[in-house]
N, C-alpha and C positions, 0 to 999 in steps of 0.2 A: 488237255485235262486240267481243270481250275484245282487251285492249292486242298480246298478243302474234300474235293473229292481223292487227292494222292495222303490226305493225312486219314482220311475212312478208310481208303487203301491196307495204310500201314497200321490202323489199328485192329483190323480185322486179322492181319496176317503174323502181329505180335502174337496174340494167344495161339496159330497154330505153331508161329517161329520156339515158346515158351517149351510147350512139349516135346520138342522135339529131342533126341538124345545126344548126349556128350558125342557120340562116336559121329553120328548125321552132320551133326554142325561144325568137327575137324574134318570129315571128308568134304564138304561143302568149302571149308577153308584153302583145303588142299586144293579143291578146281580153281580154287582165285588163283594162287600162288603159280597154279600151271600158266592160268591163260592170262597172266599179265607177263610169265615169259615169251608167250608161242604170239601174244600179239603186242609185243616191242614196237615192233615196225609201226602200226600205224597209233599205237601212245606218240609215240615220237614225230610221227608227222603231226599230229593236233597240238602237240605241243610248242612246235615248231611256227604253226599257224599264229598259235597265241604270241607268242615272245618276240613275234615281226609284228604282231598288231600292236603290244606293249612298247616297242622301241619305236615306235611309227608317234604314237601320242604322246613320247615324253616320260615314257614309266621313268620313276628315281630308280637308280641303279639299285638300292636295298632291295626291291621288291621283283627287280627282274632276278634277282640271284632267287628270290624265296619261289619266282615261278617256276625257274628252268626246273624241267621232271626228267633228269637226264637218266642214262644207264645205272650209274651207280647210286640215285635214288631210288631207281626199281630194284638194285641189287638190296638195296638197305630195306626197303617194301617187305621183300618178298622175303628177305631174314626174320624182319617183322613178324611175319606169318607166321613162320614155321617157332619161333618162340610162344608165340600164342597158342599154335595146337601142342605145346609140350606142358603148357599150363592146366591145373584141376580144372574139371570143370564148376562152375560158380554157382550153377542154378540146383539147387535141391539141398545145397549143405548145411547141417544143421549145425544151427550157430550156440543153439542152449537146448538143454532137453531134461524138464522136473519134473518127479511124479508128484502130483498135487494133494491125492491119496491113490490107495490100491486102485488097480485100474481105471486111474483117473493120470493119464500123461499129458504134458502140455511141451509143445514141440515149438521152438522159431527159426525157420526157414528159410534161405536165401531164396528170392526171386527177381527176375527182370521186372523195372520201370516200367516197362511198357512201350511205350515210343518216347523217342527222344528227337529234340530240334536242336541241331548245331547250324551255327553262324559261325564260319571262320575266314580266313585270310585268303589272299591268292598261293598260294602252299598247294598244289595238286596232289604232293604225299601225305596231306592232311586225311584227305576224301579217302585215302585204303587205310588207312589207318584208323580210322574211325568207323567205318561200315564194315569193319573185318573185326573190333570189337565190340560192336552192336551185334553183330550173328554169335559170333562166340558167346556171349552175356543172354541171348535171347529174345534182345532188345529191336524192336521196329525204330526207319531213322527216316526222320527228314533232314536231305543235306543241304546247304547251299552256299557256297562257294563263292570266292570273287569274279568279277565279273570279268576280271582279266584274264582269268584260268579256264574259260566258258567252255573252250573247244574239249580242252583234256580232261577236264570234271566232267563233260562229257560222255567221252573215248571211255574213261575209266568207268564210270556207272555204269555202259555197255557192256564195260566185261566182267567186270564185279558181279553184274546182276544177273549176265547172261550164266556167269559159272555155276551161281549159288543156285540156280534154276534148274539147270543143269544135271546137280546134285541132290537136287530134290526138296530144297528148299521152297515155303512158300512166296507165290506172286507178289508181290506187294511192298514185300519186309521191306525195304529199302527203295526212296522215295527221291528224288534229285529236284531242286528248284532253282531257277533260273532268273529271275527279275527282282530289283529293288523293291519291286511293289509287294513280292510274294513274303520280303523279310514284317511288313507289316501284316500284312494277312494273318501270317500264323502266331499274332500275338494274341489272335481271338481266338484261336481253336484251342481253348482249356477243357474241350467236350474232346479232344482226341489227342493232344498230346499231355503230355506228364511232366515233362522238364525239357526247360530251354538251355541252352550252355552255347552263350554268346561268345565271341572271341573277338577280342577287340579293345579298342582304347576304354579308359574310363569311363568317358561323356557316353560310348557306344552301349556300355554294358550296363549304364545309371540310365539311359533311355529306355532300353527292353525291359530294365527291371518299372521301372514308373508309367509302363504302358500294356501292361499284359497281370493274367492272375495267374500264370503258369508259374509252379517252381522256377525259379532261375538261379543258376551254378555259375558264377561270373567267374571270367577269366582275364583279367585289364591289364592295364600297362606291364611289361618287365623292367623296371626301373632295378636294376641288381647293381651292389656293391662289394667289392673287396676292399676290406680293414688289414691295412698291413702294422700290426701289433708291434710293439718296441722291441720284443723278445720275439720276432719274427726272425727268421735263417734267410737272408739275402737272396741266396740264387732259388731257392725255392717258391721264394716269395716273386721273381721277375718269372719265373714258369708257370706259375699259377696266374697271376694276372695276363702274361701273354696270353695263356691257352683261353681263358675267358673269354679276351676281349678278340681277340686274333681267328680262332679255330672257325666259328662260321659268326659271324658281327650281327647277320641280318634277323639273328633269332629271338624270341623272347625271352632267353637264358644266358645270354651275352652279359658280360660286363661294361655298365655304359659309366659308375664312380668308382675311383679307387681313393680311401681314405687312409693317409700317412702320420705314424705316428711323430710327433716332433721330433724325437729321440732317436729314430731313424735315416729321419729324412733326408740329412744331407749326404747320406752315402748311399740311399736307396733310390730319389729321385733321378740323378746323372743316368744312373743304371738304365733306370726304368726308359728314361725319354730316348735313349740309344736303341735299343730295344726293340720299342714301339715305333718308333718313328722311322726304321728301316722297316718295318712291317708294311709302314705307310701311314699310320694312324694317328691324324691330328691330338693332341693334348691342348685341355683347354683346364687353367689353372687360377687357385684364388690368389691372393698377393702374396703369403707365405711360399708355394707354390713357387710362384714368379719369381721370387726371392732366391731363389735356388736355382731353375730352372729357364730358358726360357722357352717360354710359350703365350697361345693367344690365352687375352682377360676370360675366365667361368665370370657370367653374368649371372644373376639371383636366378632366372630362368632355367641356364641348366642345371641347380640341384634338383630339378623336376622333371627332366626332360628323356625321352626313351631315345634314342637314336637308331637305332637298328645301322648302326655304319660304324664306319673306322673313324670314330670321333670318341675320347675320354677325357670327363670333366675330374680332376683332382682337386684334392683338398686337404691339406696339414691341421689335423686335428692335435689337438693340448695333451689328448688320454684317452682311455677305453671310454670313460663316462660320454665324452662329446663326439664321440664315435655313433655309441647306439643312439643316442640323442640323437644324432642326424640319421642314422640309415632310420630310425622309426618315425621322425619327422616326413622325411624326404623319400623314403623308398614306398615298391606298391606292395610289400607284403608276398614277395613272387621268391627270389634266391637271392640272398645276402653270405659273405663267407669270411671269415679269421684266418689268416695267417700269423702263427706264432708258435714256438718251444714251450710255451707256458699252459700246462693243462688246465688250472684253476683261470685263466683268462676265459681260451676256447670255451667252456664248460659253461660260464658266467654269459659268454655271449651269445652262446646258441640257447640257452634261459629265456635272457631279456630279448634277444630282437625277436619282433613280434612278425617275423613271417611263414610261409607255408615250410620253405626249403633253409633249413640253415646248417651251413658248412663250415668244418674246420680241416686246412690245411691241403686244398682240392679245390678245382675247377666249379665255377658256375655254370657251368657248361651239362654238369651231371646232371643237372635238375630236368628227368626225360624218362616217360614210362618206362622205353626199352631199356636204358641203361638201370634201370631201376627194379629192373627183371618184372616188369609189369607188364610186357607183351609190347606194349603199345598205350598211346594216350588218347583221348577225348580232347584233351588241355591239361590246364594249368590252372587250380584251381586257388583264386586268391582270399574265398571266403572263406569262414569258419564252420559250417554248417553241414553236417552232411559229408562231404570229401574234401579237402584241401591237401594242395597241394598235386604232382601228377595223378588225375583222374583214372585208371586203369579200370581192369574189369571189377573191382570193391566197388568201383564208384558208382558204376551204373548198375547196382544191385539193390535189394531193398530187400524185405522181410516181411512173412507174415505169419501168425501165429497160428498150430495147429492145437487142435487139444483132441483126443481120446478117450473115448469114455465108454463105458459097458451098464449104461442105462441109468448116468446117475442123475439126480436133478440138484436145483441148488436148495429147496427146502433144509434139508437138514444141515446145511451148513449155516444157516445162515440162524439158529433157534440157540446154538450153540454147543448143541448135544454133540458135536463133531469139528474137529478143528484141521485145516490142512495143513499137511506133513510134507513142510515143502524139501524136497532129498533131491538135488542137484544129482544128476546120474553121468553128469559130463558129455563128451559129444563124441 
């Protein structure tokens, strides 16, 4: 089946997926949540498949961690799930509700997008995660995956789709693509799809957006920082950057800078590189840095660089000023965080730095639908526009205005004999 016939598919089957009710599309959720238990076994042989073909070609170690789909990311899956059907339902809430005059009401409504095209990484817990809040939201999905993940993007769209089907969902909703050539195709289809939400580097996400008329919801680089403030608590401050950079490396909410206050530094640096460095995790530092510490030369390159690995570029900053100064130079706008005692600092910095996610006294690591009690994510959204920051079921929602009326027209409003009583009646 050619791309543009699975995206007529999935737009056909949006407006039946839209009506359907809150209770259809949690029981629909619950058949996923069964049969990604009851077929373990063979998720795990596809995925098994993939990760001997990945090690076979050379995959970089970051990305074989982000493919393995092991038990306890189907245990995390399927948590996923069941936090989603514990969530309101999105589609019908009314978000404002005026009466305009005497039976004259004017209503605006949450609804689904429509169809939506994700692009994402070789992450195969990406793929439930995403087509489990597209059904939730009401949303039809084109998915497509990396090409390393081929077998278990797959496995999984078979059971995903066989469940929702199952349950009574319609044919279609949910759409799987498979070739490089298919990621261009669907830059033409602005007649069936509504929004793109690319996932991927900058160059990837500044390419979709300069080659398609489709809404696009970018999600680029996680260049994240932790600013360890002068009036930072030491051992708080070495738990926070460990859990960051340490707890899983390969994700877009890792800590790849940690910047040091001068006034700090000489007693929080030794700390940190003990630390870190029985974690395993290279330190690459600027000459102040070095001066303290040692480790290999930060080259201009990496204050820009993502790593997705046990690599951390440092840097001894003067003051809070040339702090935000750099994470807002240097960073993508994704999770930046403050460690420090001082509230009038923290408060100043989550202010000025200009990204989606900004934290005081806590893991970069947070920056994640679920933990964010959002069910689950699409992404990470680095625009201003629409949704920023993790994308959850808001994100993939939209609006449209109802109004109510018992026969009136706009003539006499409009001569001036009559004027609207605009009364906010709340929601």
């Amino acid at each position: 089946m050619d791309i543009k016939t699975k995206a007529g598919q999935a737009r056909g089957a949006s407006g039946k997926l839209a009506s359907t009710s809150a209770e259809e599309r949690n029981a629909a959720l619950r058949s996923i949540a069964q049969a990604l238990e009851s077929e373990g076994a063979s998720i795990d042989a596809a995925n098994k498949a993939d990760l001997e073909a990945a090690r076979e070609t050379g995959l970089a170690a970051p990305l074989l961690k982000r493919l393995k789909f092991d038990v306890a990311k189907r245990v995390d899956c399927i948590a996923g799930i069941a936090s989603l059907i514990s969530l309101p339902d999105p589609v019908g809430v009314v978000q404002k509700r005026t009466e305009l005059s005497p039976g004259l009401e004017l209503t605006r409504e949450a609804c689904p997008i429509g169809v939506v095209g994700i692009i994402f990484e070789s992450r195969p817990d990406a793929l439930v995660q995403i087509s489990t809040l597209c059904l939730k939201s009401g949303n039809g999905c084109l998915l497509k995956g990396g090409s390393e993940a081929r077998n278990t993007n797959r496995r999984l769209y078979e059971v995903i789709s066989g469940a929702a089907a199952s349950a009574g969902m319609p044919d279609g909703w949910m759409q799987l693509l498979e070739t490089r050539e298919d990621v261009g195709a669907m830059l033409a289809l602005d007649e069936y799809i509504d929004l793109l939400i690319p996932r991927g580097s900058n160059a990837f996400v500044r390419h979709i957006m300069d080659n398609t008329h489709i809404a696009v919801m970018g999600h680029a680089d996680g260049i994240c920082h932790v600013y360890i403030d002068a009036a930072a608590e030491v051992g708080m401050a070495l738990d926070v950057v460990e859990d960051s950079k340490c707890q899983y490396p390969a994700v877009c909410n890792a800590a790849e800078k940690v910047l040091v206050h001068e006034g700090i530094a000489h007693e929080f640096l030794p700390r940190m590189k003990a630390r870190l460095e029985g974690r395993g995790v290279e330190l690459r530092g600027c000459a102040l840095t070095r001066a303290i510490i040692d480790c290999k030369v930060a080259e201009e390159a990496d204050w820009d660089a993502e790593y997705l690995d046990a690599i951390l570029a440092v840097k001894v900053v003067n003051g809070f000023d040339e702090a935000v100064e750099h994470i807002n130079r240097h960073g993508s706008g994704h999770t930046d965080a403050i460690v420090t005692a001082d509230t009038a600092a923290a408060e100043k910095f989550m202010d000025l730095v200009d990204s989606a996610d900004v934290f005081w006294n806590c893991s970069t690591r947070f920056a994640d639908g679920f933990r964010f009690g959002l069910g689950a994510e699409v992404g990470i959204s680095t625009s201003k526009l629409h949704a920023r920051g993790p994308v959850g079921l808001e994100g993939l929602m939209s609006y449209k205005w109802k109004l109510r009326g018992s026969g009136q027209t706009v003539a006499p409003f409009s001569d001036g004999r009559m004027e609207f009583t605009h009364v906010d009646k709340g929601v």
